[in-house]
C-alpha positions as CSV (number, residue, x, y, z in Angstrom):
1,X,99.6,-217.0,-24.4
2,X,101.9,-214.3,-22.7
3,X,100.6,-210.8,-22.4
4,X,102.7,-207.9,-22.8
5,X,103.0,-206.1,-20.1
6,X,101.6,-202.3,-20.9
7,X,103.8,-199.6,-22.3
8,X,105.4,-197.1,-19.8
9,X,103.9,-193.7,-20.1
10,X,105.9,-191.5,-21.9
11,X,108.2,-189.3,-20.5
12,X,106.9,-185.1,-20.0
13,X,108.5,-182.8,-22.1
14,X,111.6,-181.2,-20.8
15,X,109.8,-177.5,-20.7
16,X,106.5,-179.0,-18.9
17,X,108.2,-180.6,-16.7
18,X,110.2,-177.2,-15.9
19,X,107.2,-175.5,-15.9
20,X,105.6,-177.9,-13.2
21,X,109.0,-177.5,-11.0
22,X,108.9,-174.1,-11.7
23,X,105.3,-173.8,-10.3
24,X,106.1,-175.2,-7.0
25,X,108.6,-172.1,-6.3
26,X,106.6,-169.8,-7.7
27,X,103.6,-170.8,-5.3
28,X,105.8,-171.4,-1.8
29,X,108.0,-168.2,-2.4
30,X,105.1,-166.1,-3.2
31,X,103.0,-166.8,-0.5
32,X,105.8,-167.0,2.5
33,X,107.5,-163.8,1.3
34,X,104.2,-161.9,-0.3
35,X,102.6,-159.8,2.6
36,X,106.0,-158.7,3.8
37,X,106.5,-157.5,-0.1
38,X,103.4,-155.9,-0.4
39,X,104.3,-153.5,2.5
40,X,107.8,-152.9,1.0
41,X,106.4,-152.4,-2.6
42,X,103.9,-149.9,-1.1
43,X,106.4,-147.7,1.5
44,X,109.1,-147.8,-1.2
45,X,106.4,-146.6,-4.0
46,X,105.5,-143.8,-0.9
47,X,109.4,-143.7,-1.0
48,X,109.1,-141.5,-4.0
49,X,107.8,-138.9,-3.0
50,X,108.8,-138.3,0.4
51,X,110.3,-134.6,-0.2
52,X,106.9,-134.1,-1.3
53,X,105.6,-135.9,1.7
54,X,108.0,-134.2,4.2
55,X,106.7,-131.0,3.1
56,X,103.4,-131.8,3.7
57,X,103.7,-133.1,7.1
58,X,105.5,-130.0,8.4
59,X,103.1,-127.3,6.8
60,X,104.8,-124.8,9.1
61,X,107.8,-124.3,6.7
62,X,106.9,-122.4,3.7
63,X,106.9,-123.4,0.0
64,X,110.3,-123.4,-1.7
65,X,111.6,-120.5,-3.5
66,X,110.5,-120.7,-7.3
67,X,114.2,-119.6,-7.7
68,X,117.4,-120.2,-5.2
69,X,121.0,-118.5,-5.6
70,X,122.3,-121.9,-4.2
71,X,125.8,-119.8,-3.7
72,X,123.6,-117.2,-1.6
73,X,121.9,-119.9,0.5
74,X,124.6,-121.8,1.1
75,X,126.3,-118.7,2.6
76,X,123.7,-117.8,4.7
77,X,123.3,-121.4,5.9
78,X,127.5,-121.2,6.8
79,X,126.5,-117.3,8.4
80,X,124.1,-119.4,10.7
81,X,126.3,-122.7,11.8
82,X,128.9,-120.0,12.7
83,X,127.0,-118.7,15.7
84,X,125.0,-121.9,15.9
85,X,128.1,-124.1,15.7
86,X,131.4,-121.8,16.4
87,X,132.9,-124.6,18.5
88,X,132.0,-127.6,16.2
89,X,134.8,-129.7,13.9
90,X,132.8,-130.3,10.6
91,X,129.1,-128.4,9.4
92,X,127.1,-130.0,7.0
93,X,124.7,-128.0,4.6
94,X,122.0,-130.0,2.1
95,X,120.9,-127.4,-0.2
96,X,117.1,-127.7,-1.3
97,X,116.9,-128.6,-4.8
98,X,113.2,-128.1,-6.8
99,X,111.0,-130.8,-4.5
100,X,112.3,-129.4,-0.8
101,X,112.1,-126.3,1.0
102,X,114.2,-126.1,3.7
103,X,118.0,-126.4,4.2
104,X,119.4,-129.3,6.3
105,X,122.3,-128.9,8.4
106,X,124.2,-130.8,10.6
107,X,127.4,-129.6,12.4
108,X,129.7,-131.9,14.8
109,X,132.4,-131.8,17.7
110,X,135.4,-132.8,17.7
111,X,135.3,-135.6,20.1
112,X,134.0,-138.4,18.5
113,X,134.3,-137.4,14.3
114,X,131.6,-138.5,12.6
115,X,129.1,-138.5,15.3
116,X,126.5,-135.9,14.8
117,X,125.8,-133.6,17.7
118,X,123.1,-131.4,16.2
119,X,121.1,-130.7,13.5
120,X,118.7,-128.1,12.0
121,X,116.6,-127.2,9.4
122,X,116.7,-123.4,7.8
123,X,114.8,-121.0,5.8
124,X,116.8,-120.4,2.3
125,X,115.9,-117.1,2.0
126,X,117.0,-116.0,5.3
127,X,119.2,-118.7,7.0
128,X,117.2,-118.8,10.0
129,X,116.9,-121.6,12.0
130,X,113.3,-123.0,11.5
131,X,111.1,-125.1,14.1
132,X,108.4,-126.8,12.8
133,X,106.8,-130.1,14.2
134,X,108.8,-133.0,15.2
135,X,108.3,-135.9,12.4
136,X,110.1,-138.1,10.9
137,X,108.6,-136.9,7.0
138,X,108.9,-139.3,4.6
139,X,112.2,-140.9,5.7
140,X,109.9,-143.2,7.9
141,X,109.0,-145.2,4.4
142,X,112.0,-145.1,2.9
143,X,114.0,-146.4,6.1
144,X,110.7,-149.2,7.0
145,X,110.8,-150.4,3.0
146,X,114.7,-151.7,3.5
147,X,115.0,-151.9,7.4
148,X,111.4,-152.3,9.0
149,X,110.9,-151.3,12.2
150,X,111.1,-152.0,16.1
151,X,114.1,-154.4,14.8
152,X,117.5,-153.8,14.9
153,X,118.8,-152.5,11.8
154,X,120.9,-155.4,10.8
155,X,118.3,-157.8,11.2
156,X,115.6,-155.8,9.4
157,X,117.9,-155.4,6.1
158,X,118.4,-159.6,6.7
159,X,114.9,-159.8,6.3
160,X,114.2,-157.9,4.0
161,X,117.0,-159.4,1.7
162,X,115.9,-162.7,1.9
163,X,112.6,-161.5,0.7
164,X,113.9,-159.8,-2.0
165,X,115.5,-162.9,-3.1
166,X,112.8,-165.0,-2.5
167,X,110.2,-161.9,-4.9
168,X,112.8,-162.3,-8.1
169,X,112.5,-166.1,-7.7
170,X,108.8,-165.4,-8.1
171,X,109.0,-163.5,-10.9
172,X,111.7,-165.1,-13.0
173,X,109.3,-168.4,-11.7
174,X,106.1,-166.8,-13.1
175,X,107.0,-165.7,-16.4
176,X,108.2,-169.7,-16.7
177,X,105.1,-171.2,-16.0
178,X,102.8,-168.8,-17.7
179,X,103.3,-169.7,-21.4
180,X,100.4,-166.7,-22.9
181,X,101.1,-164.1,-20.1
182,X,101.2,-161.9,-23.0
183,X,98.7,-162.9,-24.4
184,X,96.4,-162.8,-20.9
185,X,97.5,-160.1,-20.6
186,X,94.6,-158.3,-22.6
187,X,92.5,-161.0,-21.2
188,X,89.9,-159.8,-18.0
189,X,87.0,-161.6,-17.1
190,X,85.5,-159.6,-14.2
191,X,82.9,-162.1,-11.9
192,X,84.1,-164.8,-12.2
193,X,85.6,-165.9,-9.1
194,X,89.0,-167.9,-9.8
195,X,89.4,-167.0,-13.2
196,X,88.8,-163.0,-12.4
197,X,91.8,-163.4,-10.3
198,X,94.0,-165.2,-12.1
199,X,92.9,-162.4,-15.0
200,X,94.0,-159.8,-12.8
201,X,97.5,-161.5,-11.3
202,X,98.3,-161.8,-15.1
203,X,97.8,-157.9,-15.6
204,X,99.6,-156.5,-12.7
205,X,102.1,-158.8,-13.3
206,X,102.7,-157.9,-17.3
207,X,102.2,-154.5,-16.6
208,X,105.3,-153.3,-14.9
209,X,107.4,-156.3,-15.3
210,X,110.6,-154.8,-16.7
211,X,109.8,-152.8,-13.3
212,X,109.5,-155.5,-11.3
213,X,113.1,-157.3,-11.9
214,X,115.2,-153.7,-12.1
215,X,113.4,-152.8,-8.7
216,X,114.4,-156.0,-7.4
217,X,118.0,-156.8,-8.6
218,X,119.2,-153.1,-7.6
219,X,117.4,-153.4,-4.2
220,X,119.7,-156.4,-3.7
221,X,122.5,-154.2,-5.8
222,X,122.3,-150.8,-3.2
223,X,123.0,-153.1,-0.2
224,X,125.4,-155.5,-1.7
225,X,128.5,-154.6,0.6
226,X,126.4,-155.3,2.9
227,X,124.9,-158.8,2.4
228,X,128.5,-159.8,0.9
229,X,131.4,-158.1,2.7
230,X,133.9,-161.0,2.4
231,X,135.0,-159.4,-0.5
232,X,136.3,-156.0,0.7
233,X,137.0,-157.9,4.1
234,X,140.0,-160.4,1.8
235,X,141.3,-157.2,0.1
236,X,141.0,-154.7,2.8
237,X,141.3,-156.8,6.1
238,X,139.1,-156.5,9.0
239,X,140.3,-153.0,10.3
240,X,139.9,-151.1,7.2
241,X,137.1,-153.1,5.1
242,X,134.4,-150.8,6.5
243,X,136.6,-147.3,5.6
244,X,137.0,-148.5,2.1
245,X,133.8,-149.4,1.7
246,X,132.2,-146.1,2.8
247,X,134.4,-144.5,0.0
248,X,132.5,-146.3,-2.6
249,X,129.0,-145.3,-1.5
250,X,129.6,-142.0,0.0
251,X,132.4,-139.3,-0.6
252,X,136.0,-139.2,1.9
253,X,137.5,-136.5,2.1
254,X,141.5,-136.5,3.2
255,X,141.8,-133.4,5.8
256,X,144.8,-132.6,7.6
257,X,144.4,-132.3,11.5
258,X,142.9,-129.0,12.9
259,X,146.6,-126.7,13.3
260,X,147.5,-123.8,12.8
261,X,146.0,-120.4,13.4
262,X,142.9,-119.0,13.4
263,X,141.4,-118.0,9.6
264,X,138.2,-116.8,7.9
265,X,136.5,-118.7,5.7
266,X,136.6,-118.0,2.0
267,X,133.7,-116.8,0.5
268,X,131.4,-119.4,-1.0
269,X,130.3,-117.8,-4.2
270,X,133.6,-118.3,-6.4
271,X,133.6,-121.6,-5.4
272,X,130.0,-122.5,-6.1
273,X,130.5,-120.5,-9.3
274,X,133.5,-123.0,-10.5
275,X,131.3,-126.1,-9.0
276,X,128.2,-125.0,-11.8
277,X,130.9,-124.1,-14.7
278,X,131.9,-127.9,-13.7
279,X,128.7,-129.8,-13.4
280,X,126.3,-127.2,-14.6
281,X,124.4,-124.5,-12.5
282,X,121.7,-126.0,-9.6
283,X,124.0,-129.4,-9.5
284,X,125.4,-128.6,-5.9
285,X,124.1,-131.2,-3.3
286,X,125.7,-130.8,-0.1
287,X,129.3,-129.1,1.4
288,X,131.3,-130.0,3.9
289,X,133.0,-127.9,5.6
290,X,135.9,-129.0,8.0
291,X,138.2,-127.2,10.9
292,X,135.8,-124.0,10.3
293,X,138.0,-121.0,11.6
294,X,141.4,-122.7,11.2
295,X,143.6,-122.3,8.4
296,X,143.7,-126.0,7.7
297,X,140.2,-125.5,7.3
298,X,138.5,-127.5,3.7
299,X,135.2,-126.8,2.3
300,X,133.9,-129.4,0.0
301,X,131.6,-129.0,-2.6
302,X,129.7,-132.4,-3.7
303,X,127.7,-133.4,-6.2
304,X,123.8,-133.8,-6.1
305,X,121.8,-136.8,-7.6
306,X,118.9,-135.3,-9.1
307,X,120.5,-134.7,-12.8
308,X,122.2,-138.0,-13.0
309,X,121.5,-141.8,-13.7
310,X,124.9,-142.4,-11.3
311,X,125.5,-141.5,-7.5
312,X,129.2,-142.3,-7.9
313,X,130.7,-139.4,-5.8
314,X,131.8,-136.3,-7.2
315,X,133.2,-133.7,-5.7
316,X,135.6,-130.5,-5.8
317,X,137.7,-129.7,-2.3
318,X,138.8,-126.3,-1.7
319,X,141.4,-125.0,0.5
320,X,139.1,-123.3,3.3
321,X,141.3,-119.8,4.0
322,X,142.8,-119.2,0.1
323,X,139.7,-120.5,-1.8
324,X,141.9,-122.6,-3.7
325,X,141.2,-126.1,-5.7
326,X,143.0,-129.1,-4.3
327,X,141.2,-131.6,-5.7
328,X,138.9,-132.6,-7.9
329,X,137.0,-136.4,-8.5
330,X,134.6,-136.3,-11.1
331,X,135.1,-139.5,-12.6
332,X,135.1,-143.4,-10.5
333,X,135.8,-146.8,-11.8
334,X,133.8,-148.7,-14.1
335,X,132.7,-151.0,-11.2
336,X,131.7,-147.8,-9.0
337,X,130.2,-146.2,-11.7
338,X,128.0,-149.2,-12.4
339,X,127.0,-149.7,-8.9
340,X,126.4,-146.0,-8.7
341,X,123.8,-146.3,-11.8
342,X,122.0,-149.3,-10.1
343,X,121.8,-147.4,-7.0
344,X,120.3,-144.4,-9.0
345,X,117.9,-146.5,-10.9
346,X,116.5,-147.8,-7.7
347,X,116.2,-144.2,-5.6
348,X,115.0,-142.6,-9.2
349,X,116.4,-139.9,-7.8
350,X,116.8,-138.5,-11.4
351,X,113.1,-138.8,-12.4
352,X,111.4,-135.9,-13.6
353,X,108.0,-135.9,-12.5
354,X,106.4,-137.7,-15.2
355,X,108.7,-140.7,-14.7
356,X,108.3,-140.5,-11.4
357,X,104.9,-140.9,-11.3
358,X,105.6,-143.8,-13.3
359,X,108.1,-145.6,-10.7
360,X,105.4,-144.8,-8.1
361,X,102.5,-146.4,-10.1
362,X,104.7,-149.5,-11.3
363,X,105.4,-149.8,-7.4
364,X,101.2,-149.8,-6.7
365,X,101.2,-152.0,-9.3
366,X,103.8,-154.3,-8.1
367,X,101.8,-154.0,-4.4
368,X,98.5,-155.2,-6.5
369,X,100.1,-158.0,-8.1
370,X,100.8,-159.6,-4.4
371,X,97.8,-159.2,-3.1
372,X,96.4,-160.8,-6.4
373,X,98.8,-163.9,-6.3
374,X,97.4,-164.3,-2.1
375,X,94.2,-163.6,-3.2
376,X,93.7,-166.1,-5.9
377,X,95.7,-168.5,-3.8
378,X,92.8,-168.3,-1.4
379,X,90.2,-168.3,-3.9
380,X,91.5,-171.5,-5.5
381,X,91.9,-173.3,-2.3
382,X,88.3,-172.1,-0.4
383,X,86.8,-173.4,-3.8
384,X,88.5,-176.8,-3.4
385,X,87.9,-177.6,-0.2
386,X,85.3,-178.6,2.3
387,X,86.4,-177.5,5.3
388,X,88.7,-174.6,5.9
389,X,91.8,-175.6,7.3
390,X,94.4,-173.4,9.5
391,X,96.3,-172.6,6.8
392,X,93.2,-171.0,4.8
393,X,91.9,-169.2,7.4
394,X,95.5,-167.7,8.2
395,X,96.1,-166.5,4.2
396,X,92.2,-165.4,4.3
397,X,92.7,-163.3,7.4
398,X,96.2,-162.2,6.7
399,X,95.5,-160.7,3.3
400,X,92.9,-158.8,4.8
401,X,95.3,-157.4,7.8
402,X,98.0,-156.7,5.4
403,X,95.9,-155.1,2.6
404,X,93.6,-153.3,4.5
405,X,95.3,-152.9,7.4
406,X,98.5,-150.9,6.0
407,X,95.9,-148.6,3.8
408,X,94.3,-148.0,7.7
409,X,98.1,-147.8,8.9
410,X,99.1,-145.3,6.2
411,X,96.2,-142.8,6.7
412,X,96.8,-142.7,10.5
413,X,99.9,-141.9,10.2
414,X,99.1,-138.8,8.1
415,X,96.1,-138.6,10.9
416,X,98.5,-138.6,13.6
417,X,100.9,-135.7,12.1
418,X,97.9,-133.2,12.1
419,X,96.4,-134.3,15.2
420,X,99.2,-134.8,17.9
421,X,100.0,-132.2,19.9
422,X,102.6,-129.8,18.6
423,X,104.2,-130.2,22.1
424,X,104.0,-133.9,23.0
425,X,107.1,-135.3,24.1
426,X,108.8,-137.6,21.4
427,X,106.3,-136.4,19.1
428,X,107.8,-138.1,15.9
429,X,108.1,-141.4,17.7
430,X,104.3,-141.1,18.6
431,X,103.4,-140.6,15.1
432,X,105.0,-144.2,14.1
433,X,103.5,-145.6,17.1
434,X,99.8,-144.6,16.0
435,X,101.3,-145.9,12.5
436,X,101.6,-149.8,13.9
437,X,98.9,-149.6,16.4
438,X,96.3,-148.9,13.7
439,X,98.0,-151.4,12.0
440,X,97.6,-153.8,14.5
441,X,93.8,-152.6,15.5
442,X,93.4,-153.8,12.0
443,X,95.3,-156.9,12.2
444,X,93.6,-158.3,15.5
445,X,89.5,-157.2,14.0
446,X,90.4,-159.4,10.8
447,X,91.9,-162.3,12.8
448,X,88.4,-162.4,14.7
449,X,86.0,-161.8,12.1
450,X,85.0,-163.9,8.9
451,X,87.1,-162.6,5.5
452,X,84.6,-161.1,3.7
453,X,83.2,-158.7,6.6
454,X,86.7,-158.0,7.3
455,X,87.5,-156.6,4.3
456,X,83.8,-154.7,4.3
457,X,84.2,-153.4,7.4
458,X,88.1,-152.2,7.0
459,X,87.5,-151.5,3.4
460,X,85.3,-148.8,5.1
461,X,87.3,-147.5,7.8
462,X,90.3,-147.0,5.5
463,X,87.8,-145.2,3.4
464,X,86.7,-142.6,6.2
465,X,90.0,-141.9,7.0
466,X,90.9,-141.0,3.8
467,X,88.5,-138.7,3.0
468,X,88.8,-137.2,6.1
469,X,92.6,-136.1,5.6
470,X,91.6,-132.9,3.7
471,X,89.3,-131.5,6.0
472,X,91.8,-132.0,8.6
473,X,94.4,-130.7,6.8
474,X,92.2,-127.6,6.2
475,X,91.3,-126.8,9.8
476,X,94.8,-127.7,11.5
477,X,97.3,-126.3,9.1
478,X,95.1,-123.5,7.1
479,X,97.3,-124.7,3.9
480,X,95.9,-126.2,0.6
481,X,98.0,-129.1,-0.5
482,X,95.8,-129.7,-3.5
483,X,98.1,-133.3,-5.5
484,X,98.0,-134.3,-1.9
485,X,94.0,-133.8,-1.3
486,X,93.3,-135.2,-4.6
487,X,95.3,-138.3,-3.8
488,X,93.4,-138.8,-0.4
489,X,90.5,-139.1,-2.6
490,X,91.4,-141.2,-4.9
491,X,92.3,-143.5,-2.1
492,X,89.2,-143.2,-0.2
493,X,87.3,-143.9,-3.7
494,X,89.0,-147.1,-4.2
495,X,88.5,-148.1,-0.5
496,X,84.8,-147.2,-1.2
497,X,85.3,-149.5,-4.2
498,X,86.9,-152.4,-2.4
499,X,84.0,-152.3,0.2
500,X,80.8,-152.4,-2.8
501,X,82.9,-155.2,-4.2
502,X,83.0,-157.1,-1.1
503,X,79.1,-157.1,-0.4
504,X,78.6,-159.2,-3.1
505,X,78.5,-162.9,-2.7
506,X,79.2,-163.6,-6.5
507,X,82.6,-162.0,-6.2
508,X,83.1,-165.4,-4.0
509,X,83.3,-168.8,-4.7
510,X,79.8,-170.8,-2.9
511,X,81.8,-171.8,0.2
512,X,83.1,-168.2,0.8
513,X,79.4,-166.2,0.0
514,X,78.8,-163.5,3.3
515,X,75.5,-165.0,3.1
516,X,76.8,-168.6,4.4
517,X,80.8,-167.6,6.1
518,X,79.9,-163.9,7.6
519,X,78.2,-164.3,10.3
């Protein structure tokens, strides 16, 4: 009697068997690139607001003007940079708009154009040169969320690319394999070890996910001549590939070479005047002025960002000595234009400050759904297994250096700015260093001590700091910054939080309890 030999096992379904590759991704992208996006997601939510921030870290400039002639500023800014800068080629003036209150300029030689010799910050109402503390503001998040630090520039953007790439695979990964994140969405199951953190991955992740995949595809989008130049390199060649490239992101302006005799300026009022019947009044951003004191001299007037879902340049050029229009750009291609909305979408730039809030919570939230993936990654595997291997211990110790430790890192750089002194040499460079070292004071207790007392004990250093920012503000800088105290609360609240939670072994599985791993 022959026996059959048994059936073969049928075949998975085509989208389980996509969901089960998909998985795979989803788990090895996540947890190689995730600490490194949790620090971008959080500096690039800071990002926001770093007018805002700037101000606050240099409380010797005062508030801005509730209203500002920007035609009567700007002149007094050019009064300034023509006993500041009589000798200089070009002088560059950022006018404050609504969230800054100081004016920026910049004025150069003519030896090496485009190299900026000096720069200064001055009071719109006067035009006087203003000294406040050396800092770097808030343009230390912005430039650490896209080029890190201590690296060279180059490298840092690599990086942080490849990260980026590696975060949308995650996402496009885990909206494959989660067939009812919808659904679980509305699902939370607090104490219950695994399943709590899967609850809470699925929430963050839901939340802001429209968020999520513009933040990342324009974060690519912004740098894109930069990670693919072979493009503008096989139309432009080598020489002139960078030139032409500049035009798109940032306005050119053709000026003749300095000849001629000496000339005044032209006033800046009718010109400013024919800029806001253009683009509306407020909408100047910057002007250029070129050859100051020669009649080839050109004043151009460009375009801000802060009304418009596009940074495509705009801009009107004036001859400098006659005050008269040469030319106008007000309009770009279609590709420039769409790379100029991407751009803006990313900066938000446009936001008012309801939706700005918004991109800065959607950002926290992005941060908590990272440390939420490593967390339940963790979780599931201390449950699993007997012994803690390398690999556990690493993931265990690094979420709490990267959590904790950039919440430490943040507040002492905010420490640092109130607490250095005023005349310390390379005084903004000092405040980044204490940045990284308390970083790395966090980093090196969590690497020697078990998880769960790590995140106790940092939980309440972060916490202390926090709460100690107002009163310090208070005594050093005699000014109320009220959004900004009631933020250091809320942050020293849920570092309070953090550290209650962690006390208690049920929030761990049996193998991870404080009462058994802590000691």
């Amino acid at each position: 009697m022959t026996t059959r030999p048994a059936p073969a096992p049928a075949p998975a379904p085509a989208p389980a068997r996509l969901r089960q590759s998909m998985a795979g991704l989803h788990l090895w992208a996540g947890l190689l690139g995730g600490w490194l996006l949790f620090a971008i997601f959080v500096t690039g939510g800071i990002s926001y607001y770093r007018d805002e921030l700037t101000q606050w870290l240099r409380p010797e400039i005062p508030a801005p003007p509730a209203v500002l002639d920007q035609a009567v500023a700007a002149q007094r800014a050019l009064d300034t940079l023509a006993r500041q800068g009589a000798n200089a080629d070009q002088w560059q003036v950022v006018l404050p708009g609504a969230r800054a209150n100081a004016i920026e300029a910049a004025w150069e030689s003519g030896e090496g154009r485009g190299n900026i010799r000096e720069r200064a910050l001055l009071d719109p109402a006067s035009g006087a040169v203003l000294t406040p503390r050396a800092t770097q503001g808030g343009e230390f998040f912005y430039y650490f969320h896209f080029s890190l630090h201590y690296l060279p520039a180059t490298l840092g953007r690599w990086i942080v690319g490849l990260c980026t790439i590696m975060s949308l695979a995650v996402v496009v990964s885990g909206i494959v394999i989660h067939r009812r994140i919808f659904s679980d969405f509305f699902t939370f199951r607090p104490g219950k070890g695994q399943r709590s953190w899967l609850d809470a991955h699925n929430g963050f992740s839901v939340l802001s996910l429209p968020f999520y995949l513009m933040i990342l595809y324009t974060g690519l989008v912004t740098l894109m001549f930069f990670y693919m130049p072979w493009p503008a390199l096989a139309a432009f060649g080598a020489q002139q590939a960078r030139p032409e490239m500049a035009k798109v992101m940032q306005p050119r302006f053709d000026t003749p070479p300095r000849t001629g005799s000496a000339a005044p300026l032209a006033g800046l009022a009718p010109l400013v005047a024919q800029a806001d019947a253009r683009w509306g009044a407020g909408k100047v951003g910057r002007i250029v002025v070129t050859h100051p004191g020669a009649s080839a001299a050109r004043i151009a007037i460009v375009r801000g960002d802060g009304d418009r879902v596009s940074v495509a340049p705009s801009w009107l050029l004036f001859d400098g000595a006659s005050g008269a229009l040469l030319t106008a750009h007000d309009t770009s291609s279609a590709a420039v234009s769409t790379w100029g909305g991407a751009y803006a979408l990313h900066l938000g730039r446009f936001a008012d400050p309801l939706l700005r809030w918004l991109y800065f919570m959607s950002s926290l939230a992005g941060a908590a759904m990272v440390a939420t993936g490593m967390m339940l990654w963790a979780v599931k595997r201390r449950q699993k297994a007997q012994q803690a291997g390398v690999g556990l211990l690493l993931v265990e110790r690094g979420n709490v250096a990267c959590v904790a430790g950039l919440s430490i890192a943040v507040a002492a750089f905010m420490l640092a700015n109130r607490l250095l002194p005023l005349e310390l040499a390379a005084r903004a460079q000092w405040e980044v260093h204490c940045f990284f070292l308390a970083w790395a004071v966090a980093a090196i207790y969590a690497a020697c001590r078990p998880a769960a007392r790590g995140w106790r004990a940092l939980a309440l250093v972060s916490g202390a700091l926090w709460a100690s920012l107002p009163l310090v503000n208070a005594w050093t800088s005699g000014r109320s910054f009220l959004a900004f105290d009631a933020a250091f609360i809320c942050m020293a609240g849920i570092s309070w939080f953090v550290s209650r939670r962690s006390r208690s072994p049920s929030r761990y599985p049996p193998a991870y309890s404080p009462g058994r791993n802590a000691r």
